[in-house]
C-alpha positions in Angstrom: 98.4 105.2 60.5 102.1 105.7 61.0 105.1 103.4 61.7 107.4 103.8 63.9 111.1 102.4 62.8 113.4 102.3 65.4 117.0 100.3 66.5 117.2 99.8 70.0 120.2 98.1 72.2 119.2 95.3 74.1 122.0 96.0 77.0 121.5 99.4 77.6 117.3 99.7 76.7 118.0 103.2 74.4 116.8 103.6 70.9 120.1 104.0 68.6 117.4 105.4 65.7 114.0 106.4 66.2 112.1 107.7 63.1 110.3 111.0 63.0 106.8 109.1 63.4 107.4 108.9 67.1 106.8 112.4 67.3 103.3 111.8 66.7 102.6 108.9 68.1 104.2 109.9 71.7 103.7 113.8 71.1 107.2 114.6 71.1 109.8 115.3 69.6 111.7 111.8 68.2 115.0 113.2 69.7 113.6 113.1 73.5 111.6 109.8 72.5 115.3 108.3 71.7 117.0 110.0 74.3 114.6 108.8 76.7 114.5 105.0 75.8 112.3 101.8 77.1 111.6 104.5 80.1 109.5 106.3 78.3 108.0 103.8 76.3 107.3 101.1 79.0 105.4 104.4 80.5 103.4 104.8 77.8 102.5 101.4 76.3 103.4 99.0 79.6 102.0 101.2 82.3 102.8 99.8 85.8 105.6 97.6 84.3 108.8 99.8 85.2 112.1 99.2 82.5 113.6 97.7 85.9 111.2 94.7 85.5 111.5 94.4 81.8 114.9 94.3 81.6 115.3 91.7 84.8 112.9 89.6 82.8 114.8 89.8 79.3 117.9 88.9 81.3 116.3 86.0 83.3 115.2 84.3 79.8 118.7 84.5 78.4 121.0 81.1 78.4 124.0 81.1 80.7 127.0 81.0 78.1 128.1 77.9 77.2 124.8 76.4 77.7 122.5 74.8 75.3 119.7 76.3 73.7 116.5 75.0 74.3 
């Protein structure tokens, strides 16, 4: 079993660093796995669930500034 390492940003849903693993765990090459983002993963691992969706419900879950945690 491999392990994928990887730095993705939050705002924009892109992979910063993906390790070579990726490669075989997607079957391609880590630089279009990066490239391509939560887009490609959410295909993959979240079929039916489109990055539009994920990222509505990441922002939807995040306190309005100034406003207490809960």
């Amino acid at each position: 079993m491999q392990r994928v390492v990887y730095c993705l940003n939050l705002d924009t849903g892109r992979f910063e660093y993906i390790s070579s693993a990726a490669a075989a765990l997607f079957g391609l090459d880590a630089d279009v796995v990066r490239d391509a983002g939560m887009e490609l993963v959410s295909q993959h691992m979240l079929p039916g669930i489109s990055t539009r969706s994920w990222h509505t419900s990441r922002k939807s879950r995040q306190p309005a500034p100034g406003s207490a945690c809960r």
